[in-house]
C-alpha positions, 0 to 999 in steps of 0.5 A, a space after each residue: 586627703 594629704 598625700 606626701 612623701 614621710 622618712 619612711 620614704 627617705 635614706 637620709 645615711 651620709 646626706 645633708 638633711 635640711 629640717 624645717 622645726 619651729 623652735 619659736 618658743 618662750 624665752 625669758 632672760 635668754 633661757 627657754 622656760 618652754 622646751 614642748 616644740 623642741 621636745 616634739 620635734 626631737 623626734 624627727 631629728 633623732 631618727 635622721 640622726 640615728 639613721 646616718 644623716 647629717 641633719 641641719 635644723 632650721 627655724 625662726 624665732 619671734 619677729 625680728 623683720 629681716 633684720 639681726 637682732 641679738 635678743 632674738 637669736 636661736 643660740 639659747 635653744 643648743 643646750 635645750 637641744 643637747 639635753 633632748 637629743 642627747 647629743 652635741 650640736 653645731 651652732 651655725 652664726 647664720 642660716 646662710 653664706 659662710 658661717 652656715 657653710 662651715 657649721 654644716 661642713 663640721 657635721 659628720 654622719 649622725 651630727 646635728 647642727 642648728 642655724 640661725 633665724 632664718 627670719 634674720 634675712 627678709 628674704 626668708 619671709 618674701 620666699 625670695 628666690 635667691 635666699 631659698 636658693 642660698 638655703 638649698 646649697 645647704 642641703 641635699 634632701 628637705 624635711 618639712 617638721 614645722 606644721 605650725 608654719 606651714 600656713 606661711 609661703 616662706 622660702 625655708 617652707 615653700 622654697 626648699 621643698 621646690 628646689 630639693 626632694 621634699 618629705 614630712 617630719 614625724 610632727 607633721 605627719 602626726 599631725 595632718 594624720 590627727 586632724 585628718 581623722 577628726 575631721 570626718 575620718 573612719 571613726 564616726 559618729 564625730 564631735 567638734 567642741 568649738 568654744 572662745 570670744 567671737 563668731 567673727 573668728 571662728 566662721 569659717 572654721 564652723 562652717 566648715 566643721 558643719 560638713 565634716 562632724 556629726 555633733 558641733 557643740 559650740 560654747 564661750 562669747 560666740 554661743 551667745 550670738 547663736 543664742 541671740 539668732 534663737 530669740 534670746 535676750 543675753 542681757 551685757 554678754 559679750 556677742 556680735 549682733 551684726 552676725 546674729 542672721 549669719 548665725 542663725 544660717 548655720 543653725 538652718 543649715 545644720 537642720 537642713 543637713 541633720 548635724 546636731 548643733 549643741 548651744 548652752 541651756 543654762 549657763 553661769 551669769 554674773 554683773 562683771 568678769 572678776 574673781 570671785 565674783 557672785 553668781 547664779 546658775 539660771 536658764 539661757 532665757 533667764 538672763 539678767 539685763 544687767 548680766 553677763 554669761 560668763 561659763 556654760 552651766 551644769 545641765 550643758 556640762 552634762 550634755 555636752 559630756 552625753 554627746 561625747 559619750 555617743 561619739 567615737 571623735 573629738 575635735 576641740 577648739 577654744 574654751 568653754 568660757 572665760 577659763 582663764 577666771 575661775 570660777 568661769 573654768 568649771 565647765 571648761 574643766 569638767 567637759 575636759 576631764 570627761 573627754 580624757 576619761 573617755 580617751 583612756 577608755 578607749 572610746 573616743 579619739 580626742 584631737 585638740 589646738 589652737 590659741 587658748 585651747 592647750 592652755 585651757 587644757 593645761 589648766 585642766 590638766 588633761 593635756 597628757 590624756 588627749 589622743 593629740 593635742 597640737 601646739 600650731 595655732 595658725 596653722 591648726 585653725 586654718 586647716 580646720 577652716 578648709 584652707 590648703 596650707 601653703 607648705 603642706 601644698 609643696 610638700 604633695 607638689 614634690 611627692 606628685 614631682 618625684 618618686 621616692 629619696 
């Protein structure tokens, strides 16, 4: 369980309140044609605002590698912020020295103003101490609202919240709190949909879940593995033969712990991946040798959906198959539309992040009707592995050092 220090914790009236967002969103032709992440950490920067602060947002956007490069600059996200908040914002020319200085020197109580790339400077990704230092001058109090950064041990991540009293934005903390109760909090019996390309990628990620969920259903590329370690021919689809024994510890140690494993029993084949392409619906055991699973079939939609139905939360992660080719989306789909149904019904919880997930989801049209879906990737995936982030370990470090702002 994390324990951090939240806003609930902190006056922010008349301090300079530094607040980690990521603004790192797609842009075209230097203007936003995504505007979730800033509509998300709206939120926290609202709140602040309106309770007094002088709130100072800073972010990183794409990989410029420590150098200033104009095609990356935060500058094109301001009057995105504008319209969101509803308010004018400060642009500072740099996320430190002067030109920083002076943009935060600009703001009265309730102003906003929004720094440049931190990752502009090399010091920012190495957590120099000098660069963290020049950041904290900026500032009075820290507001960590960048959960889809904090698997990085950057200087603006970990850094600041060493150097000033530390607290979490309300993105974050919805988050840790969504993923907290997915993973095994109060509302069981629970079920992870873990789905995508590779076993490789994923490994821990299952193992993990192993220990926390009651239901673990797997499907896309990686089911194909586990369906090799039962004994099956899967004819050209795509699977990691070099893991089939690692798969088949996982499906043993599911049995020894009494967790149910949920692999496909039918599935959608096909000889290649391409738009309408034929198909046929047929048995796991009666794959073509010249065909590819491509999609889970009916009677696994329909147990899967059983499950969930059974199921009090749900955490789901990468697609069911090759979604992104219909009709390799069907199950995807249908599985989806399903879980949101059960959401509105108040039945189940359901949490989802991570790579193609919200994608999927999008196209499914469901990403509205998830209790929560996170928009970290990294990050999402390695708290779901087990790993201790490096910011959510400052922030639990600052609350642990200091009592509250």
């Amino acid at each position: 369980m994390v324990r951090f220090r939240t806003l609930d914790d902190l006056d922010p009236r008349g301090r300079r309140v530094l607040v980690r967002v990521d603004f790192n969103v797609p842009m075209q032709d230097g203007e936003v044609t995504d505007a979730t992440r800033i509509e998300r950490a709206a939120t926290t920067l609202r709140e602040l605002a309106d309770k007094g602060g002088r709130v100072v947002a800073l972010s990183h956007f794409g990989r410029p590698k420590g150098r200033r490069e104009p095609s990356m600059s935060l500058r094109p996200v301001v009057s995105v912020l504008e319209r969101v908040l509803g308010r004018p914002v400060v642009f500072g020319e740099d996320c430190v020295g002067e030109a920083a200085m002076a943009a935060v020197a600009r703001l009265a109580d309730g102003g906003v103003a929004l720094l440049e790339n931190l990752r502009f400077h090399p010091g920012e990704e190495k957590n120099d101490p000098a660069f963290a230092e020049a950041l904290a001058a900026l500032g009075d109090v820290y507001v960590n609202d960048a959960f889809s950064a904090s698997h990085r041990a950057h200087a603006s991540i970990v850094g600041l919240a060493e150097r000033r009293p530390a607290f979490a934005g309300r993105l974050l903390q919805r988050e840790v709190e969504a993923l907290e109760t997915a993973l095994g909090g109060a509302a069981r019996p629970s079920a992870a949909l873990v789905g995508g390309a590779k076993v490789s990628t994923k490994l821990a990620v299952l193992e993990n879940l192993l220990d926390r969920v009651d239901v673990l259903v797997v499907g896309g590329g990686m089911a194909n593995t586990f369906l090799l370690a039962r004994g099956l021919d899967v004819g050209r689809s795509l699977c990691e033969r070099e893991l089939v024994e690692t798969a088949a510890a996982i499906l043993d140690k599911a049995a020894r712990t009494g967790r149910e494993v949920v692999l496909p029993v039918d599935a959608v084949v096909a000889r290649e991946l391409a738009p309408e392409v034929e198909t046929r619906v047929v048995p796991v055991a009666e794959v073509g040798a010249e065909e590819m699973i491509l999609d889970v079939g009916p009677a696994t939609v329909a147990a899967i959906v059983e499950r969930l139905r059974a199921c009090r939360t749900l955490l789901w992660n990468g697609p069911l198959g090759a979604f992104e080719v219909p009709p390799f989306d069907r199950a995807t789909v249908e599985v989806a539309r399903a879980a949101a149904e059960l959401t509105e019904a108040g039945g189940l919880e359901t949490i989802a992040g991570g790579g193609d997930t919200v994608a999927a989801l999008a196209h499914a049209g469901v990403l509205e009707r998830f209790t929560y879906v996170s928009t970290a990737g990294g990050a999402f995936l390695e708290f779901i592995e087990g790993k201790p982030l490096p910011g959510l370990v400052a922030l639990e470090r600052a609350a642990a050092r200091t009592g509250s702002g």
